[in-house]
C-alpha positions in Angstrom: -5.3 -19.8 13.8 -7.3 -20.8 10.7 -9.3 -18.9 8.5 -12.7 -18.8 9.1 -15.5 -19.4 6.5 -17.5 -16.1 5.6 -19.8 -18.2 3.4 -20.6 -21.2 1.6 -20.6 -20.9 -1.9 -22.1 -24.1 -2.8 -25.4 -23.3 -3.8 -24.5 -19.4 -5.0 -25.4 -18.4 -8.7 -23.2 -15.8 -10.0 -25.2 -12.3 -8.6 -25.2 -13.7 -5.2 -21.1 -14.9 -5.1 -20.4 -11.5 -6.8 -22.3 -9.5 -3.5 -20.7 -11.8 -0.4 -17.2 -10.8 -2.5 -17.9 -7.0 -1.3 -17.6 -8.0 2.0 -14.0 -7.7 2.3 -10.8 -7.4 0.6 -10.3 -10.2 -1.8 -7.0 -11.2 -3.3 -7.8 -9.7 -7.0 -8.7 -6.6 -5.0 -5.2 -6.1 -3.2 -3.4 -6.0 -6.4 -5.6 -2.9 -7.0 -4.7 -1.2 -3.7 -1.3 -1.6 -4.5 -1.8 0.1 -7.6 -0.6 -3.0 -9.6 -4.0 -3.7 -11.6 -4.4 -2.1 -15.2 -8.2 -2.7 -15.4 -9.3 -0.7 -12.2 -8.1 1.7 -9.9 -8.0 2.3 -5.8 -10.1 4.9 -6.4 -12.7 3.0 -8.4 -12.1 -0.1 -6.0 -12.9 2.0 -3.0 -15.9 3.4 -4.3 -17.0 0.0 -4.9 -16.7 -1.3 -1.2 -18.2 1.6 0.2 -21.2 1.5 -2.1 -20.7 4.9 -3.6 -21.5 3.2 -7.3 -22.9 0.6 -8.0 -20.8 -2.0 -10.1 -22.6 -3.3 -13.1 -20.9 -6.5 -14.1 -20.3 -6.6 -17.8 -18.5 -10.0 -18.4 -15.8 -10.3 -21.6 -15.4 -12.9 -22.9 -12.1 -13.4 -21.7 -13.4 -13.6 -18.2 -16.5 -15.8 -19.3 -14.7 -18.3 -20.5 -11.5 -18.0 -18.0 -14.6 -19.2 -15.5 -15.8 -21.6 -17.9 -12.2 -22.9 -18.4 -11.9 -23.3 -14.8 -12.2 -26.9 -14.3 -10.3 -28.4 -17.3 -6.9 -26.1 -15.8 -7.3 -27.5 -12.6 -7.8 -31.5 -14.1 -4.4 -30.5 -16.3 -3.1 -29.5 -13.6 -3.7 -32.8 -11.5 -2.1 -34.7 -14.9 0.7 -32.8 -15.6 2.1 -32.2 -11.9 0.7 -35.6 -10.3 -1.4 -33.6 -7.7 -5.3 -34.0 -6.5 -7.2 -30.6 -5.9 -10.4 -29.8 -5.1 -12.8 -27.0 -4.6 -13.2 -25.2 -1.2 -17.1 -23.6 -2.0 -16.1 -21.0 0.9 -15.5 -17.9 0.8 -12.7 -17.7 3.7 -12.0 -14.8 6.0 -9.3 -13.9 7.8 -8.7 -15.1 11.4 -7.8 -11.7 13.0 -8.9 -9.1 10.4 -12.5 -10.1 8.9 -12.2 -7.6 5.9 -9.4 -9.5 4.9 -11.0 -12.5 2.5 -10.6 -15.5 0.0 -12.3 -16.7 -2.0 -9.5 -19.6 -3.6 -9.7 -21.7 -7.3 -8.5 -24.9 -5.1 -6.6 -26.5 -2.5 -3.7 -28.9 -3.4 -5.1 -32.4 -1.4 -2.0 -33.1 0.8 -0.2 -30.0 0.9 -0.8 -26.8 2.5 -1.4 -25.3 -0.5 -3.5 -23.4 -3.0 -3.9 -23.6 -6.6 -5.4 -20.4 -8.9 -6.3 -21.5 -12.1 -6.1 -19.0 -15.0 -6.5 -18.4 -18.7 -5.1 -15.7 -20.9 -4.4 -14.6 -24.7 -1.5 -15.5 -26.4 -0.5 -12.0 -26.6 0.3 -12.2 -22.8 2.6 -15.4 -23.1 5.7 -13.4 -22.5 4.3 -13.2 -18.8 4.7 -17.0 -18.1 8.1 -17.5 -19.8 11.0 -19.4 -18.0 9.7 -18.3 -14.3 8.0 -15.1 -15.2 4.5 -14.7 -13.3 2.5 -11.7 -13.7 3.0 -8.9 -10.0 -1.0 -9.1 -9.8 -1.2 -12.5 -9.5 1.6 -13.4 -7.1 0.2 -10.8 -4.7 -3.5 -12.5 -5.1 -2.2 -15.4 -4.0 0.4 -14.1 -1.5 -3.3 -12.9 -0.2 -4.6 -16.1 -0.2 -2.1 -17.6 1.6 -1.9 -14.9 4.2 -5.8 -15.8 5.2 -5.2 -18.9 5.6 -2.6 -18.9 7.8 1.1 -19.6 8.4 1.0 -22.8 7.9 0.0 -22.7 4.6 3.2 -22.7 2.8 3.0 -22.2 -0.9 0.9 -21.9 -4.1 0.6 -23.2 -7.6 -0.6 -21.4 -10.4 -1.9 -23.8 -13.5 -2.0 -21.2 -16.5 -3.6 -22.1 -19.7 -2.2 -19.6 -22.8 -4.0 -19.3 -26.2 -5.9 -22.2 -25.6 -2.9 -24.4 -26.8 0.1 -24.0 -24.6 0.1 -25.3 -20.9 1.7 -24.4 -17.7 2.1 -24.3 -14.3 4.4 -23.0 -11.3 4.7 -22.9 -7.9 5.9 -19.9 -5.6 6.5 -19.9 -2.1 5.3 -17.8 1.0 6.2 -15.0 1.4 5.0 -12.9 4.4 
């Protein structure tokens, strides 16, 4: 079974893509069930979903230009590992479970396979040495690749550090 699309998100602006995201479970939102995310809570998540509060969304920098940053990662990435991606514009949901959704950086043209595209400080470098990759992130796109399906076999994650230091790495499926 494939993953169906909840949405198209070609034409969203920002408000709109951050509302269809609270139609489900995401993948940066199972990190926070797990109790693996240091910016937000299960508590705080859930009272999100339910609409209980209502979530003002005050953008750092850091996340500002993480989005802005977006597409050069993903053209690096094509450079450096020889692979074509493109966007999806979809948020995806889950075959069987339709709270269960995705909303993906890329898909790896050839390959069943995703690519998430992030951007942190060099403080965090320690994270991405030898084949270190941050608990939060695998499980985002552990999530990712659980919505769309068993035959999707891996991910790649194209990290940009500082804003000078480049890398990428690919983990497999694990269900």
């Amino acid at each position: 079974m494939q993953a169906a699309v909840l949405t198209s998100t070609v034409d969203m602006d920002r408000d709109q893509w951050l509302e269809a995201r609270k139609k489900g479970i995401g993948g940066s939102d199972a990190s926070i069930i797990l109790g693996l995310n240091k910016w937000k809570t299960p508590f705080e998540l859930w009272l999100e979903k339910t609409g209980q509060v209502i979530t003002e969304e005050i953008q750092s920098d850091a996340a500002y230009f993480g989005n802005q940053l977006e597409d050069l990662v993903a053209k690096e990435f094509e450079k450096r590992s020889g692979k074509k991606v493109r966007r999806r514009n979809a948020i995806l949901q889950h075959p069987k479970h339709d709270f269960i959704i995705a909303n993906v950086d890329r898909m790896v043209v050839g390959e069943k396979a995703v690519l998430e595209c992030k951007t942190t400080s060099a403080y965090n470098a320690k994270e991405w040495e030898s084949e270190e990759i941050p608990e939060s992130y695998i499980i985002q796109l552990q999530h990712y690749l659980g919505v769309l399906g068993p035959e999707y076999e891996k991910g790649y994650f194209a990290v940009l550090i500082g804003g000078n230091k480049f890398v990428w790495k690919e983990i497999e499926r694990d269900d």
